[in-house]
C-alpha positions as CSV (number, residue, x, y, z in Angstrom):
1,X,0.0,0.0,0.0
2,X,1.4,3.7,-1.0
3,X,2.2,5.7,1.9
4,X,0.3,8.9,2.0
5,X,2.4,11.7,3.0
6,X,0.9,14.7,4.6
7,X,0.3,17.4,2.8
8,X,1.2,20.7,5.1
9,X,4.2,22.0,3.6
10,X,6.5,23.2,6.0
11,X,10.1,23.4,6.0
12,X,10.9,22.3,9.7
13,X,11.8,18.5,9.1
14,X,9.2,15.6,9.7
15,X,5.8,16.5,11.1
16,X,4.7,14.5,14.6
17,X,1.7,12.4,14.4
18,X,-0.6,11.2,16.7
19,X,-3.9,8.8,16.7
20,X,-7.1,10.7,17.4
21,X,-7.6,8.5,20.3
22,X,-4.8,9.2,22.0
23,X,-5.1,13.3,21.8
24,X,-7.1,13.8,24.7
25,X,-4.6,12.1,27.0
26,X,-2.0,14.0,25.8
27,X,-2.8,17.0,24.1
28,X,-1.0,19.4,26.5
29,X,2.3,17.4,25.7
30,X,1.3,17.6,21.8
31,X,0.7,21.2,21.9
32,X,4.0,21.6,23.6
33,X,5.3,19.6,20.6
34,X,3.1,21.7,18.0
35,X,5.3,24.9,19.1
36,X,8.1,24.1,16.8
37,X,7.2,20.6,14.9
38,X,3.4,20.7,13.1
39,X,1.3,17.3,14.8
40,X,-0.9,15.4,12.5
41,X,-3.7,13.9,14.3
42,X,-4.8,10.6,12.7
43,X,-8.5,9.6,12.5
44,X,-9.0,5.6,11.8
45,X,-5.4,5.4,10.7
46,X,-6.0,8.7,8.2
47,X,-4.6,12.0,8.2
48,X,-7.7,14.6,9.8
49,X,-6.7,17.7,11.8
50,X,-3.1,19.2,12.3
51,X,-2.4,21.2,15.3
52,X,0.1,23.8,14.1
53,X,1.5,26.8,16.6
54,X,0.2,30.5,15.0
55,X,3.8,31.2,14.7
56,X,4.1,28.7,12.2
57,X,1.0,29.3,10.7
58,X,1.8,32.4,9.7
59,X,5.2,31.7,8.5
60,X,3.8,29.0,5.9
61,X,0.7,31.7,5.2
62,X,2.3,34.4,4.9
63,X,2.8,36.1,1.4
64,X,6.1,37.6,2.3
65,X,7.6,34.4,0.5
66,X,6.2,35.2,-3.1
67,X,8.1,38.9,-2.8
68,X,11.4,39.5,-4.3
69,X,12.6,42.6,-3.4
70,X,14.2,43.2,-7.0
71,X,10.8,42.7,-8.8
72,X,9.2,46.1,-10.0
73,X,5.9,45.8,-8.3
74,X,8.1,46.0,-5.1
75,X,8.9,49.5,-5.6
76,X,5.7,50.3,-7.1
77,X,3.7,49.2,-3.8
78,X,6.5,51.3,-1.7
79,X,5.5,54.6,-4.5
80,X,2.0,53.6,-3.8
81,X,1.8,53.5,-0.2
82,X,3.6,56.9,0.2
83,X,0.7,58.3,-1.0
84,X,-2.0,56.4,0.6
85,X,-0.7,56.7,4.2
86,X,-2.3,60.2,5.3
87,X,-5.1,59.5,7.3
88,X,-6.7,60.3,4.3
89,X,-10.9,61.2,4.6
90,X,-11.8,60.5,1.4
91,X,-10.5,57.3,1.3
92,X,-12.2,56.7,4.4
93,X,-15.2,57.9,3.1
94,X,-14.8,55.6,-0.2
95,X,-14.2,52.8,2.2
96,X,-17.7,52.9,3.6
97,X,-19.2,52.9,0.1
98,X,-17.2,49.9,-1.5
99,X,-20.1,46.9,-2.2
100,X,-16.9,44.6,-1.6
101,X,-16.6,46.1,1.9
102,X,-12.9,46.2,1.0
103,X,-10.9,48.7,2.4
104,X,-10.5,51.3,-0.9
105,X,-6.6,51.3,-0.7
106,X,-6.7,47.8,-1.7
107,X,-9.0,49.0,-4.5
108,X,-7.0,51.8,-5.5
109,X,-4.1,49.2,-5.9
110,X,-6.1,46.4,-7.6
111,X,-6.5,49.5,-10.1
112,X,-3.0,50.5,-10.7
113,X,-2.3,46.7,-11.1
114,X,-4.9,47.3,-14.2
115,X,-3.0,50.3,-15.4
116,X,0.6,48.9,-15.4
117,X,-0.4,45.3,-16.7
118,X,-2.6,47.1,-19.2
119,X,-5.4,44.9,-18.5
120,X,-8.6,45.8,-20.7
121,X,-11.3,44.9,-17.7
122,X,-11.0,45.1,-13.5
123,X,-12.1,41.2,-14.0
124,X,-8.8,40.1,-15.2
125,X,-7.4,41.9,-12.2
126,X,-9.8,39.9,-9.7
127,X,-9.2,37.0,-11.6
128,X,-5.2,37.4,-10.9
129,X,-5.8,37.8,-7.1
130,X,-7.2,34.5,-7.2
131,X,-3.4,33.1,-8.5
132,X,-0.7,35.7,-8.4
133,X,0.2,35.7,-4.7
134,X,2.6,38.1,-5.9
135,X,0.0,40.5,-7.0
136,X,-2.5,39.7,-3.6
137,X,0.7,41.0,-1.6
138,X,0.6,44.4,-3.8
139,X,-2.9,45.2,-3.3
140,X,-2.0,44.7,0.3
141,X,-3.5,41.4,1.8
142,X,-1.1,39.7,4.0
143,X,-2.1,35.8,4.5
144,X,-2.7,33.4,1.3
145,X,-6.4,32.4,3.6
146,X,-7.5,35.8,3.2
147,X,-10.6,35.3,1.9
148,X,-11.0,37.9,-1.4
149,X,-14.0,39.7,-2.0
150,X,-17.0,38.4,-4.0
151,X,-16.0,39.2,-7.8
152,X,-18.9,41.0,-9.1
153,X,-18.6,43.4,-5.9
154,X,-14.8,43.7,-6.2
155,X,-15.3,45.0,-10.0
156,X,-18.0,47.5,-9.6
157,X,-16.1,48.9,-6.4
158,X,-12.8,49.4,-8.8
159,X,-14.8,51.2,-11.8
160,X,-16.3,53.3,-8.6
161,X,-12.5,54.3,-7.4
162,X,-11.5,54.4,-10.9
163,X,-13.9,57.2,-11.6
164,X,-12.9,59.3,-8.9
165,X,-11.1,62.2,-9.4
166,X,-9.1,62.1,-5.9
167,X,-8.0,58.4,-7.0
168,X,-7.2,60.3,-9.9
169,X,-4.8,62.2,-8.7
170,X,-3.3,60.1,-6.2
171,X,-2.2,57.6,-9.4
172,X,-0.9,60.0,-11.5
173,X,1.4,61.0,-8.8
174,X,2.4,57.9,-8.3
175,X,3.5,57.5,-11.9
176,X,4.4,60.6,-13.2
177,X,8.3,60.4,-12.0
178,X,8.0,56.6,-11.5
179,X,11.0,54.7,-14.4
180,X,8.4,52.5,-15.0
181,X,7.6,55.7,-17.2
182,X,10.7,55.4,-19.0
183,X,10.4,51.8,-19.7
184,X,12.3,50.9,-17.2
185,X,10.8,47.4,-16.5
186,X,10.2,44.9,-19.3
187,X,7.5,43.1,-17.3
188,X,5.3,46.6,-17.3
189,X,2.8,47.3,-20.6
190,X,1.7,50.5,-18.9
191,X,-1.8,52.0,-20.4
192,X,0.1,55.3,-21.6
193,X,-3.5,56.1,-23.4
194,X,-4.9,56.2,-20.0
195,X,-1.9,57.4,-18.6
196,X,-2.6,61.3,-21.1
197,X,-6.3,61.1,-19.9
198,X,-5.1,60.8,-16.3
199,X,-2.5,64.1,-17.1
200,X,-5.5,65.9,-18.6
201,X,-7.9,65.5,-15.5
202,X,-4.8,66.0,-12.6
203,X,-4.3,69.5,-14.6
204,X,-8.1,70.4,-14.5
205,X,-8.4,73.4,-12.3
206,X,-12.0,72.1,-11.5
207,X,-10.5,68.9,-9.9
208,X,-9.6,68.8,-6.5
């Protein structure tokens, strides 16, 4: 019969196991254990629950691991969050209104994913997060278990944000000096159309 190895990927050696019925006797002692080795808890001689410490958890969750700091999107999120970390009220304010109930930073960068990437639709950028851990880190989630929002709610909230003229501005700042301008990255299409209709509304006196 083919062994079945366990499935939790993480890099600290061989896992512990333990049958179910033998848990409740020692389940202080196996939590102990779970602080630096992962148990698996075996259910009729088949793998069931794990008992994993949160430090751990989070270590194998965390997105950090799909970031490399050379990659352009790196420098792009640090760009990005310059501008969006004012306690800023009308981000706030866009916040309360997003049908994802998404926080509207993570909206604004889902857009500028759309912009860079050239990406004709907001679906293909939703479709991405569900993927590109890469590009679920930029927008600013932290865990790979973060649930993302409902698709149809998380594309009409970015054609809301996309639409607004405070958005606006706060992405043509970001881009405007950034080399990605220059074609400085090879992995960027930029939308350099959208890019001259962005200029033309940041230089409306009538936008503020």
């Amino acid at each position: 019969m083919k062994e079945k190895k366990p499935r939790f990927n993480i890099p600290y050696g061989q896992p512990s196991s333990i049958p179910m019925h033998a848990l409740d006797k020692e389940l202080s002692k196996q939590a102990e254990i779970a602080q630096t080795t992962p148990v698996l808890v075996d259910r009729y001689g088949e793998p069931w629950v794990w008992i994993v410490s949160h430090a751990l958890w989070l270590e194998n969750d965390g997105l950090e691991a799909f970031v490399q700091s050379e990659h352009g999107l790196v420098d792009l999120r640090t760009a990005i969050d310059g501008l969006l970390s004012d306690d800023d009220p009308v981000l706030d304010e866009l916040s309360a209104q997003c049908a994802s109930v998404a926080d509207a930073r993570i909206i604004v960068r889902a857009w500028l994913l759309q912009i860079v990437y050239s990406l004709p639709d907001p679906k293909r950028v939703r479709q991405g997060l569900g993927y590109n851990m890469l590009w679920r880190w930029f927008v600013g989630y932290l865990l790979r278990s973060e649930p993302l929002p409902e698709p149809r709610a998380f594309v009409q909230d970015m054609n809301k944000v996309s639409a607004h003229s405070h958005v606006v501005g706060i992405v043509f700042r970001c881009l405007a000096n950034s080399a990605l301008l220059q074609g400085g990255s090879e992995e960027f299409r930029i939308n350099h159309g959208l890019l001259r209709t962005l200029r033309a509304q940041h230089l409306d006196p009538t936008i503020r």
